[in-house]
ZAMARGU-4260 file (C-alpha; in steps of 0.2 Angstrom, whole numbers, plus 5000, padded with zeros to 4 digits):
<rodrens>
0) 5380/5527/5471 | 5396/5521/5463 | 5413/5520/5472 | 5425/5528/5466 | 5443/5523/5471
5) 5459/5529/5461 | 5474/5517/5465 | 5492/5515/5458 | 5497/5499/5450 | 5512/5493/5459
10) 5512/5476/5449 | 5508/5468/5433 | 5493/5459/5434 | 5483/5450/5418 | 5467/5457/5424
15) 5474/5474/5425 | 5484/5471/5410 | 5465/5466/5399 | 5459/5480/5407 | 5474/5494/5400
20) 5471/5484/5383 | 5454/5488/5381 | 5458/5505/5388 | 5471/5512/5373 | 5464/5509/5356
25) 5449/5522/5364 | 5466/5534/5367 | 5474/5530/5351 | 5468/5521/5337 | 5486/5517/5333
30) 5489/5506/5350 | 5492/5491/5348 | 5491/5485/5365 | 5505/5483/5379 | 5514/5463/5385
35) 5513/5458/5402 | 5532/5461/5402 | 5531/5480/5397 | 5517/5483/5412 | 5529/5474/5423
40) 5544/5485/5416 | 5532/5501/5421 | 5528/5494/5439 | 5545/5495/5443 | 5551/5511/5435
45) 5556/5525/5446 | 5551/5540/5434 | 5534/5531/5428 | 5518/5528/5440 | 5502/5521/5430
50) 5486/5526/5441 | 5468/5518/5437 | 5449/5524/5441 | 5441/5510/5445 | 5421/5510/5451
55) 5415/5494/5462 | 5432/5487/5458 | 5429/5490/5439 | 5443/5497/5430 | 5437/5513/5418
60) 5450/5525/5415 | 5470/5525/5417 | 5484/5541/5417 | 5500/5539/5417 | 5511/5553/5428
65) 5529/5554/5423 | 5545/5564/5434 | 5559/5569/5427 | 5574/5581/5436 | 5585/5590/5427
70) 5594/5607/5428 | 5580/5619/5429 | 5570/5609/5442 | 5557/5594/5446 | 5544/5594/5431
75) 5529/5581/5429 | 5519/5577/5413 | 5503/5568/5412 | 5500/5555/5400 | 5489/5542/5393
80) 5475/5548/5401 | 5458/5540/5397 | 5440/5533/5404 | 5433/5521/5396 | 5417/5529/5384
85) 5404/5518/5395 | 5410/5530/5409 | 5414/5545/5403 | 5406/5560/5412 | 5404/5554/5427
90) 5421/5563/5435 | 5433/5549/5431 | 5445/5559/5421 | 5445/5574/5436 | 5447/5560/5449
95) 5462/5554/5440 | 5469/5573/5437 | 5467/5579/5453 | 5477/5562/5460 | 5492/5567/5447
100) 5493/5583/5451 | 5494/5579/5470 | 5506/5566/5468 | 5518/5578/5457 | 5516/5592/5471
105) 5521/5579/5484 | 5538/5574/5472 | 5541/5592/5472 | 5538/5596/5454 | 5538/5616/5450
110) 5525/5610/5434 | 5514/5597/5427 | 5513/5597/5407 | 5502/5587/5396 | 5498/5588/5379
115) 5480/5585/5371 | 5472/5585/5351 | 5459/5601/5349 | 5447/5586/5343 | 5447/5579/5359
120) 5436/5593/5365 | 5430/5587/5382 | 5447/5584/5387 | 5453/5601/5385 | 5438/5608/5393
125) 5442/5596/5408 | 5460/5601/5409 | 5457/5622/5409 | 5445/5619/5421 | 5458/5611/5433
130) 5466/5626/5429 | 5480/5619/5416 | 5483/5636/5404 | 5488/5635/5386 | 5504/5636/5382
135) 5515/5646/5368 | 5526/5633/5362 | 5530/5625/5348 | 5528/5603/5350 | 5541/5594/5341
140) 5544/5575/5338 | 5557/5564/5330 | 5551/5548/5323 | 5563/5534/5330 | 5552/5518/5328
145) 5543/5516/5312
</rodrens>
């Protein structure tokens, strides 16, 4: 029986830091990693709060929950969520969901949004049956970085 523990990181460790590296490229192969600098930038934003699944102390998955208030109201939207492939199945990734969408509900957000690929099937099943629906929108980006 593993323990479980989901916590928030409140400071930029290099341990944690190795961990997140080893943690992107399985979320996008385009990553090329995060600075100790940029995890500390992200401890000490107040929109940004980066959460880890850790079992017996091992970090194995990571989401990041970021707020936002604008006109219409308090929103919250999940990124960067990923479990390390040794890991997977075992309720990381709904442990770090349901911690999310607590936090949002206690910030007072009216939504949580996220985005996923279709190819990342497990995912998306994960996500409607956490009872995120699909929605009719269009996604746009503009590329400012290159």
């Amino acid at each position: 029986f593993l323990m479980l523990e989901i916590s928030e990181i409140l400071k930029a460790e290099d341990h944690v830091l190795s961990a997140i590296n080893q943690l992107l490229p399985q979320l996008s192969s385009s990553s090329s990693g995060m600075k100790i600098d940029y995890l500390e930038s992200l401890t000490k934003s107040k929109s940004t709060r980066l959460f880890l699944a850790k079992e017996d102390g091992m970090i194995l998955g990571m989401l990041s929950l970021v707020f936002c208030t604008i006109p219409t109201g308090k929103k919250a939207w999940i990124e960067d969520v990923v479990v390390d492939q040794s890991a997977r199945g075992r309720g990381l990734g709904k442990a770090l969901m349901n911690h999310a969408i607590k936090e949002a509900r206690k910030f007072g957000a009216k939504s949580v949004d996220l985005t996923s690929r279709p190819s990342r099937e497990s995912a998306n099943k994960l996500y409607q049956e956490l009872g995120f629906q699909a929605r009719e929108t269009n996604l746009y980006r503009y590329k400012l970085l290159q």
